[in-house]
N, C-alpha and C positions, 0 to 999 in steps of 0.2 A: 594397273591399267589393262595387262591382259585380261585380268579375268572379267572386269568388267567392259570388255569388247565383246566378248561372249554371247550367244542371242539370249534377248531375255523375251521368252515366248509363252507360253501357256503357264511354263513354272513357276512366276515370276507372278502372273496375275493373281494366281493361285495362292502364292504365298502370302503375297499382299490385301488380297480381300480375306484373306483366316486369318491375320493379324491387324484389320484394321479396329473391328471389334472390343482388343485388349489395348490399343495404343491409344483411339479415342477415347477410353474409359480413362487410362493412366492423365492425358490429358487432360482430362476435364477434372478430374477429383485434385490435380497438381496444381493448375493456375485457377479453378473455380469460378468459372468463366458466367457472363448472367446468364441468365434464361433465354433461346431463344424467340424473341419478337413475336406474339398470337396477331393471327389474322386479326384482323379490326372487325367489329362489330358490322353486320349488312353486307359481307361481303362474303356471303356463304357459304361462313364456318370453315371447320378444319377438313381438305379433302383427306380422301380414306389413305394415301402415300404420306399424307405428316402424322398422322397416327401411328402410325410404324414407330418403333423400337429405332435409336439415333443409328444404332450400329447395320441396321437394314436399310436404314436410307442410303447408306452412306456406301453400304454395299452394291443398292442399287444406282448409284449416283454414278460407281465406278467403270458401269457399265456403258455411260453414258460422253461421247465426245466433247471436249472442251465447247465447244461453239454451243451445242446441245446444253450443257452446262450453264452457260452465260445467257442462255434464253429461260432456261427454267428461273434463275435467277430473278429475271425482270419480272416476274408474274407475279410476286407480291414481298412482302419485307422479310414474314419467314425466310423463302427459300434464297432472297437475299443475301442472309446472316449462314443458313447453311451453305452454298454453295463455296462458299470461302473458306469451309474448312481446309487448314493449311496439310495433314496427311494425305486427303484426297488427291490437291491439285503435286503433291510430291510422288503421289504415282503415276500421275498425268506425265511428270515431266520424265522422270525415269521409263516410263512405257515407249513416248514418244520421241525420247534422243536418239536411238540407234537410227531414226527414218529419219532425218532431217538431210536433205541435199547441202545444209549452207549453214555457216555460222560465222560470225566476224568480230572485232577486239572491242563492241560495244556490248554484244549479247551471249559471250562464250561464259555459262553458268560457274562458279566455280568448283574444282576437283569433288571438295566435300561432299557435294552435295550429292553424287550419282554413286561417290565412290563408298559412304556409309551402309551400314544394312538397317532395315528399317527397325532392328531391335534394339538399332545405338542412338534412335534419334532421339534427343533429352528436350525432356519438358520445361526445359527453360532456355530452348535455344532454338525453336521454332522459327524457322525463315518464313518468310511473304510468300509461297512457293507461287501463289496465283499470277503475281509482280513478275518472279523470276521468267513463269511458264510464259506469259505475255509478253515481257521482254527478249526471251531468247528464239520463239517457233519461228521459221522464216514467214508466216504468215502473218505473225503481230508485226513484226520489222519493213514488210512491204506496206501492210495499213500503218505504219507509225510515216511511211517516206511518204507515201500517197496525199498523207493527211497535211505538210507539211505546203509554204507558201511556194507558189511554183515562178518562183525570182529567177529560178537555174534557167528557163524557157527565152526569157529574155535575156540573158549573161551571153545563152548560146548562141541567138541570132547576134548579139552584136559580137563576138567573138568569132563570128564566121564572113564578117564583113571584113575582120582587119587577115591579112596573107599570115596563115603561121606555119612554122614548119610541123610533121606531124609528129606526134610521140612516141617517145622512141622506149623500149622495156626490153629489160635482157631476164631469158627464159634458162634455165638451169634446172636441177635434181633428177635424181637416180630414179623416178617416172620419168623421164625420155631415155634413158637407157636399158630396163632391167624390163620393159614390158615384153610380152610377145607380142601384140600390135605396135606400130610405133606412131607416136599421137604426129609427131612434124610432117610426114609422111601424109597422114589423112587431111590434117590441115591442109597441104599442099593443092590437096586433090579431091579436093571436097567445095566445089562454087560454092551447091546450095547452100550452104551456110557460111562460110568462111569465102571470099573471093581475094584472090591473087591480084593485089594495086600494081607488082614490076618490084623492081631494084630500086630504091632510091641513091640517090648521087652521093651522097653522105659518106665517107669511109672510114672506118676505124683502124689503124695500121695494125698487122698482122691479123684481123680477126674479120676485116668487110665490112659488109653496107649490111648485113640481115636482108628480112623480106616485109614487103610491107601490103598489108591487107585492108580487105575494105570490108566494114559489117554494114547490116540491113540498112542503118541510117544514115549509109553514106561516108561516114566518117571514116578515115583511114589512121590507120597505124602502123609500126616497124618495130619486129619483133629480130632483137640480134640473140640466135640461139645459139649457147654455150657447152659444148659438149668435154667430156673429162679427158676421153681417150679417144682416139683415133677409131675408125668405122671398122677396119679391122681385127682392132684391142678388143671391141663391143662384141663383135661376131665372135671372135673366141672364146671368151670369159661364157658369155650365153651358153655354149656348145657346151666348155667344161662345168658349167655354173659353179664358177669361183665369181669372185670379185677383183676386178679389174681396179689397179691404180689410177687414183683420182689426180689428174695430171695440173689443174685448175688451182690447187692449194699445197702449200709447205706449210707444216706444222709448226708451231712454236709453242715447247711446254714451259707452263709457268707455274709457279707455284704458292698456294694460297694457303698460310697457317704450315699445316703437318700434310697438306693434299695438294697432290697434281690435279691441274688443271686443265682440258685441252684448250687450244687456240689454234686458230689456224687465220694465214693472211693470201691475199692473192698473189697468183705473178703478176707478171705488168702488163701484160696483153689484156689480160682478163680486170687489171685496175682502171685502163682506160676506157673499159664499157662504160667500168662502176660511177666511173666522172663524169659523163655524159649522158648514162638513160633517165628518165623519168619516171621509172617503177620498174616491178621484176616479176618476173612469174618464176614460180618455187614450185615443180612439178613430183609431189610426192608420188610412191608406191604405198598405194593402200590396200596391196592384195593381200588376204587375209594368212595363207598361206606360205609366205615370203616370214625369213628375218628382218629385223628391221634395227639398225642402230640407229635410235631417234635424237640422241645425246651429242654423238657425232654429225648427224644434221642439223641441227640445233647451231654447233658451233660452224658448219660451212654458211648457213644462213646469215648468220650475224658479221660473217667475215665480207659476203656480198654487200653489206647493205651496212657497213660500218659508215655512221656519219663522217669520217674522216675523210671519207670519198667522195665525194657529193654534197647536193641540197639534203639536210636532213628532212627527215618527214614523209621521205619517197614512200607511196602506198604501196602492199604486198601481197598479191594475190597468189594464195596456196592452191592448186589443184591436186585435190585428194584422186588421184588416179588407177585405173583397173582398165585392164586390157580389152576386156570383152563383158557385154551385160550379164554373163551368165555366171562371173568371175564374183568367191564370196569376198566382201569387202570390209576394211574395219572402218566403222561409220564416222562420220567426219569429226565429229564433235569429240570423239576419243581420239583422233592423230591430231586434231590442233593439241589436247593435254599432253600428247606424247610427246608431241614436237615443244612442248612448254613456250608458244607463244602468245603466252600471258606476259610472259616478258618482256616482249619484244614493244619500245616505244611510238612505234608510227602506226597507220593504219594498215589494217591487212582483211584478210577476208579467204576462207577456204571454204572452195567447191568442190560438190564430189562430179568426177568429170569420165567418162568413159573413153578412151584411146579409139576403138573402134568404131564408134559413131558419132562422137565428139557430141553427145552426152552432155550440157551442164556448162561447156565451155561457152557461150554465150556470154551466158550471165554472171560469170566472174569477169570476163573481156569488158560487158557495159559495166561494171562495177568499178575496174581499175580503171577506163577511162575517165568516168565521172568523178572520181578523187584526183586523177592527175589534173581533168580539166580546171577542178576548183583550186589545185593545188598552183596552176600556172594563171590563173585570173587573181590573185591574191596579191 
């Protein structure tokens, strides 16, 4: 997974239009696929771009963005039957993952697919890439929600007639620690976007009430943030950059066949959030730059959010995190792999979020409310 966080930039295209030539051809002579579809008679013949050689359309097709793609498409049943070439839209998808802001546990593509080289892709195991690419860009997934019956419109007005208390999420990972911005900090102090509702009355013993906020539509929430080490443990560990003990979990090794396993469980401070919030915010380190044990976060996650503790089902929003916009990042759709939350059985959703201008935080916030809201109207 490192190498493919790696930019794939000019090299990448280039490789891929010099090989699409001989993968089309492999294709087509393996499955022997029909003819494509002639214009229809009266319809003014073949333009001078279908008379091209398949491997030059297809070269120039490359050229051309998905949307751009899907309109050529409509213009007649040729370009129909070509634009669905499944190599094409498999470089769309590989071109276009490292840019994607957002992915979540209905649309995150799997490993295989980004992590092959395109000289292993076999001709008898051809994915739908077109399905995948429209299933996974955050733009097919906002027109898939958009398109959908807007029931949730009235759920909310009468949901805001009955008193409820507001939802409450416990924030955690080594993005609120290890940044040189600190996201809680800007939250704090930042109206325009985020505005400060007070304290609520609420207590959790040993750990407080959290803080609770208000976004654009009014609606308020209460985020109790969970930090590992003390403010001072944080400020040192930064200075020496070591890593500071994770104070939040005791380890318990178990062992599976001939292999240790990690596990890890909470204290009790930290179990009586786990029995009481309504969702959690997982603030990863996405800076490109940083080590990253994703295996060991993998297992602090699942230790937060073990149905043992709670409503199972609680939604999980990851915030892929970076200090500063100028900071390189590994794009979101490779730290959900890293993070292997393919595994994971509830909902979740990771944004790529910026600490210093809070970037991106929005729209995982409207995301995890709107799963808790449906989650608490059920």
């Amino acid at each position: 997974m490192a190498a493919a966080a790696e930019p794939r930039g000019a090299g990448l295209e280039a490789a891929v239009r010099g090989g699409l030539r001989l993968l089309r051809e492999r294709w087509m002579r393996g499955t022997a696929p029909a003819p494509l579809p002639a214009t229809p008679d009266g319809a003014g013949g073949e333009s001078a771009l279908q008379t091209l050689p398949i491997d030059v359309q297809l070269n120039i097709m490359s050229f051309l963005s998905p949307q751009d793609l899907c309109r050529l498409g409509s213009t007649s049943c040729y370009w129909r039957a070509a634009v669905q070439d499944p190599l094409l839209w498999r470089y769309f998808l590989l071109r276009d993952l490292p840019s994607w802001t957002s992915i979540d546990w209905k649309s995150l593509p799997d490993e295989e697919i980004f992590n092959k080289a395109f000289s292993e892709v076999s001709d008898n195991a051809l994915y739908d890439y077109m399905a995948i690419y429209k299933r996974c860009c955050p733009q097919g997934r906002r027109s898939l929600k958009s398109s959908r019956p807007r029931y949730g419109t009235v759920t909310s007005f009468l949901q805001s007639l009955v008193t409820q208390a507001e939802p409450r999420f416990a924030m955690f990972g080594p993005g609120l620690e290890e940044l040189d911005n600190s996201l809680v900090q800007k939250m704090m102090t930042c109206p325009e976007i985020l505005l400060v509702a007070g304290l609520p009355q609420r207590q959790i013993h040993g750990i407080g009430s959290g803080v609770s906020f208000q976004c654009n539509n009014n609606q308020k929430f209460n985020i109790v943030t969970l930090y590992s080490t003390t403010s001072v443990e944080r400020r040192r560990a930064r200075e020496e950059q070591a890593v500071a003990v994770n104070k939040m979990f005791y380890q318990e090794n178990s062992t599976v066949g001939d292999q240790q396993s990690m596990h890890y469980s909470v204290i009790a401070q930290v179990r009586k959030v786990c029995e009481v919030v309504d969702g959690f915010i997982y603030v990863a380190n996405a800076e490109a730059h940083r080590a990253h044990d994703r295996q060991e976060e993998l297992a602090r996650i699942s230790a937060m959010i073990n149905p043992a503790l709670g409503p199972p089902n609680r939604p999980l929003l990851v915030l892929s995190c970076v200090s500063d916009i100028g900071v390189k990042r590994i794009p979101c759709v490779y730290v959900a792999h890293q993070l292997q939350l393919n595994l994971l059985h509830q909902p979740w959703m990771m944004q790529d979020t910026v600490a210093a201008t809070l970037d991106g935080l929005l729209n995982g916030i409207e995301w995890l409310l709107e799963e808790a809201n449906c989650k608490s109207a059920q």
